[in-house]
VMD Tcl script that draws the C-alpha trace (Angstrom):
set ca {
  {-16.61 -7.74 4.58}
  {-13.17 -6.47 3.71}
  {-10.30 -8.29 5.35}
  {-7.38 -6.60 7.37}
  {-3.86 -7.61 5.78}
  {-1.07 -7.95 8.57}
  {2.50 -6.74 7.77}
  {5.53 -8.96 9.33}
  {9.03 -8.33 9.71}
  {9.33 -10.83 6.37}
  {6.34 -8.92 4.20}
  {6.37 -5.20 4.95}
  {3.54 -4.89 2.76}
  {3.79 -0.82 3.56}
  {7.71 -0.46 2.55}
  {6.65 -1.92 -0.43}
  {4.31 0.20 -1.29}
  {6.33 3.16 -0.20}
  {9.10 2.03 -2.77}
  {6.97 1.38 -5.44}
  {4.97 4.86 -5.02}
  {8.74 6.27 -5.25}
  {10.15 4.57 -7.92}
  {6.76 5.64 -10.04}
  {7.37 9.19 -9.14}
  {3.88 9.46 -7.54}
  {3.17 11.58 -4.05}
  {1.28 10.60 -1.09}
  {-1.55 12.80 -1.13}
  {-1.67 12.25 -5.62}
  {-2.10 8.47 -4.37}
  {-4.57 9.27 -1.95}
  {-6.40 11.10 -4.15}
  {-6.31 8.30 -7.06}
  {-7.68 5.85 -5.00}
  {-10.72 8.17 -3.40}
  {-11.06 8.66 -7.05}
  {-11.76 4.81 -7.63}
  {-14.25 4.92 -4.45}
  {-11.55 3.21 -2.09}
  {-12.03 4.61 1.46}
  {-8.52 5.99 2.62}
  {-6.92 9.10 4.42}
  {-3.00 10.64 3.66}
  {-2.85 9.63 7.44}
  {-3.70 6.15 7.00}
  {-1.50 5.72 4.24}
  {1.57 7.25 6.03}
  {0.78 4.61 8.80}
  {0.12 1.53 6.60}
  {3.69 2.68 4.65}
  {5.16 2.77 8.03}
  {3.94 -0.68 9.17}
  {1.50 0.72 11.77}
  {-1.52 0.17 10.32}
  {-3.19 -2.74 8.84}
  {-4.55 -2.45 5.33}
  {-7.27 -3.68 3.63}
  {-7.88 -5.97 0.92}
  {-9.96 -3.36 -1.14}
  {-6.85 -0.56 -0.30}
  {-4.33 -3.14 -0.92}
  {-6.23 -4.09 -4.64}
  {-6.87 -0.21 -5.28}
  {-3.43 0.43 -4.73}
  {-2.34 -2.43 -6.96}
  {-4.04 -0.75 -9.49}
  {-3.47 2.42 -9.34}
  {0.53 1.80 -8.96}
  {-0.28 -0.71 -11.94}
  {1.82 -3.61 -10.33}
  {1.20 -6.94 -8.67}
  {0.52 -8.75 -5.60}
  {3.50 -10.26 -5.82}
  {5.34 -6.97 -6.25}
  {3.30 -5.46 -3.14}
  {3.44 -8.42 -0.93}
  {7.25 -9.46 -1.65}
  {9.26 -10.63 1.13}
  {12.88 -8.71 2.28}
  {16.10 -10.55 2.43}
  {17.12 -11.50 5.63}
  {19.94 -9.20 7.22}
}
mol new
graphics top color blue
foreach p $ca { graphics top sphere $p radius 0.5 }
foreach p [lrange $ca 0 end-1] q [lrange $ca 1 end] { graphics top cylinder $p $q radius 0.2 }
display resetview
């Protein structure tokens, strides 16, 4: 069974990916469409959610996307600074 992740105010799992899909130079829908490629189940409209902190994400779409961006867990599940 694949797990939800939850995203907190101290781990926004989804601003992290959003930078790091950025700072690669890589599109919503081109990750979308790498990760369908790799079999992992996911929509452009669940990825603008998860990126917004709306959605839950799942281990296997959270590993996929690890991947695919070619970075870490640590990377992807880095805490902000406090303001």
């Amino acid at each position: 069974m694949d797990s939800k992740i939850k995203q907190t105010k101290t781990i926004p799992i989804g601003q992290n990916i959003r930078n790091l899909r950025q700072a690669k130079g890589i599109g919503q829908t081109e990750l979308v469409r790498l990760l369908q490629l790799k079999g992992i189940d996911i929509t452009r409209e669940s990825l603008v959610k998860i990126e917004r902190g709306v959605q839950h994400i799942y281990a296997s779409q959270l590993k996929g996307i690890r991947d695919v961006l070619k970075t870490t867990y640590d990377e992807l599940l880095k805490e902000t600074e406090e303001q």
